[in-house]
Phi, psi and omega in degrees: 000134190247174182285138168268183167264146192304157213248136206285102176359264225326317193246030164270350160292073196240139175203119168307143212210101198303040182262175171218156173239128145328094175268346196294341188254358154324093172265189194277353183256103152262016157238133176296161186040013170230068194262025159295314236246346164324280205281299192330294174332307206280322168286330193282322176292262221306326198252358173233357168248350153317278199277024143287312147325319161274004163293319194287338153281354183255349186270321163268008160298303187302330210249344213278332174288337184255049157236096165322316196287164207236339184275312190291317165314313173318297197298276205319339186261342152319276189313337198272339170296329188259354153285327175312306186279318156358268192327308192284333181281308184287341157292343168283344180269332168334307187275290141334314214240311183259292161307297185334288191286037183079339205272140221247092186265358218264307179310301178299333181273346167286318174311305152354298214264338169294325169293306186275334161272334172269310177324287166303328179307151173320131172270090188289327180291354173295154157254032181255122197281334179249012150322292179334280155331310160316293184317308239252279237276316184258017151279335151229062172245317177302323176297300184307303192275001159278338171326291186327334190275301191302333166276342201263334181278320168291358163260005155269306167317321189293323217245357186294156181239074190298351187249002144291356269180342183080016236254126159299134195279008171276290180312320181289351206236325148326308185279329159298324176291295156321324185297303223287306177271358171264013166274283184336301170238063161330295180272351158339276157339304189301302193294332182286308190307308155315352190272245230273001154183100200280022211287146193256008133321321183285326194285335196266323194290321196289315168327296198314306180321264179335291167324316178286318167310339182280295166004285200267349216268302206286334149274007180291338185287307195261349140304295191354279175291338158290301159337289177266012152336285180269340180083004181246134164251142198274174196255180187283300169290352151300319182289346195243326162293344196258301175312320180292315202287324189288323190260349154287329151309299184128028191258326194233150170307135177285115188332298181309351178268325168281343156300323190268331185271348168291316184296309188298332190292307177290354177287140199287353160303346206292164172220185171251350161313329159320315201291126192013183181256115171319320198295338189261329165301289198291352177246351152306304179334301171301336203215357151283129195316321185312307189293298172338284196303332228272330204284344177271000000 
């Protein structure tokens, strides 16, 4: 395990921020007239990034007695609170929101719970402490390069103009707020998986790792959920014509952009501090209704 380098005044702050959402007046095509761009949205929060989130707290729990630095420990018990209420909001909208309006979310979330808790889980059955120890380090390397996506997907919620489009102001303001803290602590991940092993072979096989899981994972969600919706399923290459038409509007990240921040990713220079502004993440922040109310 190597040293990090001091971790930048900016993020040294983190703190969960206590909010709840109103689902009652939400409908699922909450951006009008696109409800391909709906149903994605709405499966990639609610029904996939819950129990990622608590992977991601349960990896850096694991990880939290073998750090010294005590500024990095901060940051890490920051994060692991505002990924906990992530996790947590968006199972209410699970619930509230999605069952409620019909939709059958208990098949998929198993598929969820499987990929992140078996797949992905700790090899508690090695009896070797530093198999373990190995294990834990390139589980968070996995974080760290899904990190990488959650900031990049939250500088598009921030700066996306969703309100030509008519967007109910719950899902939006859910999805910004979540944009907001995964800008707010970007470089977390990167930096604690660098903190125990900055080798930059490991940073490359978990990206690569991670690519496939999208590959095969992220269009399944958003069939998914048109399925279930609709009662129809949809085919792949419907998905992938429906997806190019939705981020050429301006709804969904434009494909060349995630290409390009995928790419940005392998240069051995990268940091994720490049990557969108703290200062416009804390002032979304500052001004979502949800975080406003949780404060009164």
């Amino acid at each position: 395990m190597t040293q990090q380098q001091e971790i930048p005044a900016e993020v040294l702050e983190l703190h969960a921020r206590n909010v709840t959402f109103d689902w009652t007046d939400t409908p699922l095509e909450w951006i009008k007239g696109d409800p391909f761009a709906s149903d994605f949205t709405t499966g990639l929060l609610h029904m996939v990034l819950p129990e990622g989130e608590r992977w991601f707290c349960e990896v850096f729990t694991e990880a939290l007695p073998y750090v010294k630095d005590e500024d990095l420990a901060r940051v890490m018990r920051g994060f692991i609170g505002q990924e906990a209420m992530h996790a947590e909001s968006h199972d209410g909208a699970v619930t509230a929101y999605l069952e409620r309006r019909g939709v059958d979310t208990a098949p998929f979330l198993r598929q969820m719970e499987f990929a992140f808790r078996r797949i992905l889980g700790p090899r508690t059955r090695s009896r070797s402490a530093k198999v373990r120890y190995n294990d834990m380090v390139q589980r968070l390397w996995l974080v760290a390069a899904i990190e990488h996506y959650t900031a990049i997907l939250g500088v598009f919620a921030l700066n996306a103009d969703w309100e030509r489009f008519d967007v109910d102001p719950t899902m939006a303001d859910i999805c910004r707020w979540h944009g907001a803290e995964e800008v707010e602590h970007r470089a977390v991940a990167h930096d604690v998986a660098h903190y125990f092993d900055p080798g930059y072979l490991h940073r490359c096989r978990a990206m690569l790792t991670i690519l496939a899981f999208m590959v095969v994972g992220i269009p399944r969600v958003g069939r998914y959920v048109t399925g279930a919706r609709t009662g129809r399923r949809q085919s792949l290459i419907g998905f992938v014509l429906r997806y190019l038409r939705a981020s050429h509007r301006g709804v969904l990240p434009p494909v060349r952009s995630l290409v390009w921040f995928t790419l940005l990713y392998f240069d051995p220079r990268f940091h994720p501090d490049s990557i969108g502004s703290t200062e416009q993440a804390r002032a979304y922040l500052a001004t979502s209704p949800a975080v406003r109310a949780s404060a009164q």
